[in-house]
N, C-alpha and C positions, 0 to 999 in steps of 0.2 A: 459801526460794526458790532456785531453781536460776540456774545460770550458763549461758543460750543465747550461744552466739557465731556469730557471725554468718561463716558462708563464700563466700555467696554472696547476692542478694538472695531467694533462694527455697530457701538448705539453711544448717540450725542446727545445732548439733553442741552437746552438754553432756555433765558428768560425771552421773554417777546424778540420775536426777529419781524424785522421788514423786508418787503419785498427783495430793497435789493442786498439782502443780507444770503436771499435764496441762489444768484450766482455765486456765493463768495463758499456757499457750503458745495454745493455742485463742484466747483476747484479742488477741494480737499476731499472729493469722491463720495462725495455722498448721493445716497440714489432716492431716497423719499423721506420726501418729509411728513410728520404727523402733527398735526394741529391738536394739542389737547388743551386750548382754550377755548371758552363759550362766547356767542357772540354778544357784543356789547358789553361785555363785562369791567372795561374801562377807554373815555371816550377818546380815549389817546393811542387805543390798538388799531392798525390795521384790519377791516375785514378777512375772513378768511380766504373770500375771492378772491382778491389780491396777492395773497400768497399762492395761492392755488394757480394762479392764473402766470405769477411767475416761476414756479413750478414747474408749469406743462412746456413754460417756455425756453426751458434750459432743461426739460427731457429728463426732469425728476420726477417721480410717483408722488401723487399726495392723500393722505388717506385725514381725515378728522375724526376724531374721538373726545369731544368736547368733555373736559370734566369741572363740576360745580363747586363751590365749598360743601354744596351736602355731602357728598363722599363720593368712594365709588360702589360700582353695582358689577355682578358677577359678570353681565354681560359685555360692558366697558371691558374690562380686564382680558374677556374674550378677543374682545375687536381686537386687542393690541395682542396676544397672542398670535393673533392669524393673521394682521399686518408684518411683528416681524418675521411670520414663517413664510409671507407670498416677497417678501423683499429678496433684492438681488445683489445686494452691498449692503455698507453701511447708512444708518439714518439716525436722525436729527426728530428730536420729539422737541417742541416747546410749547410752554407756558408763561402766565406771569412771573415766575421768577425760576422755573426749573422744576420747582419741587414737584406738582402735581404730576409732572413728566415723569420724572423720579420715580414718584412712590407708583405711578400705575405700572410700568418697567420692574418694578420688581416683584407686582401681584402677580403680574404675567410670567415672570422668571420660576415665583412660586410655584404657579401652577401649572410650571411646565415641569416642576419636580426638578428644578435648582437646587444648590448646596446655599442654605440658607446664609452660611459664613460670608459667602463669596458674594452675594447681592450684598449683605452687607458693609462689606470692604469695598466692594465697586461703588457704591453711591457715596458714604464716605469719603473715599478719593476725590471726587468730583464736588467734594461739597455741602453732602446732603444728608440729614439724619431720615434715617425710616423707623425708629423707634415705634411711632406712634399708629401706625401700622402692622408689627409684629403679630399680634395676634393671629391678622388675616393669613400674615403668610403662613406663620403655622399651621393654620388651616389647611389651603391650599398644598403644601405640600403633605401634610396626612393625609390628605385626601387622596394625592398622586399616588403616595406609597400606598392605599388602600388600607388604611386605617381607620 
């Protein structure tokens, strides 16, 4: 069974889940899941198809958003913007161990002109520093507030 953590009352973040870790989140209401790991990245992951595939089959959305150790890009950050605006409940982002899910969740937070405290305290909660990131979201959100 996989580790969901809870970020918010409608966004879950975990390290690698398996297929069949995809009914156990569907139970606890979750409606899509997001893939932000790249394929092959270790040989011990599940393909994404497979998730996808048990996804489709317990009637959860699945969207991917592969992110790399190079970082992330303005557009990633986008996908995940308008993945969680096209969602219809809660969802489940996973990675190798969360963080990437994390920290993309909160560029996207950013740059929807979030209270930068409160990304902060939410990943936190869960686990997770975004320190190393901070810059970005300062960006993002100046930029929301048109500065």
């Amino acid at each position: 069974m996989s580790d969901f953590r809870q970020l918010t009352p409608t966004m879950f973040v975990s390290p690698q889940i398996q297929p069949s870790d995809v009914a156990q989140a569907a139970e606890q209401g979750i409606t899509m899941v997001i893939n932000n790991r790249p394929e092959g990245e270790s040989d011990d992951q599940p393909d994404g198809a497979s998730i996808e595939q048990a996804a489709s089959e317990t009637g959860l959305e699945y969207c991917a958003i592969p992110i790399t150790h190079a970082g992330f890009s303005e557009a990633q950050v986008q996908a995940m913007v308008e993945a969680i605006g096209q969602s219809d409940g809660p969802i489940l982002a996973y990675c190798r161990s969360g963080t990437r899910s994390t920290l993309l969740w909160s560029l996207a937070q950013a740059m929807m002109g979030k209270d930068k405290s409160q990304i902060t305290a939410a990943a936190a909660g869960a686990g997770y520093d975004i320190s190393p990131i901070e810059p970005a979201i300062d960006m993002f959100i100046a930029r929301n507030q048109g500065e």
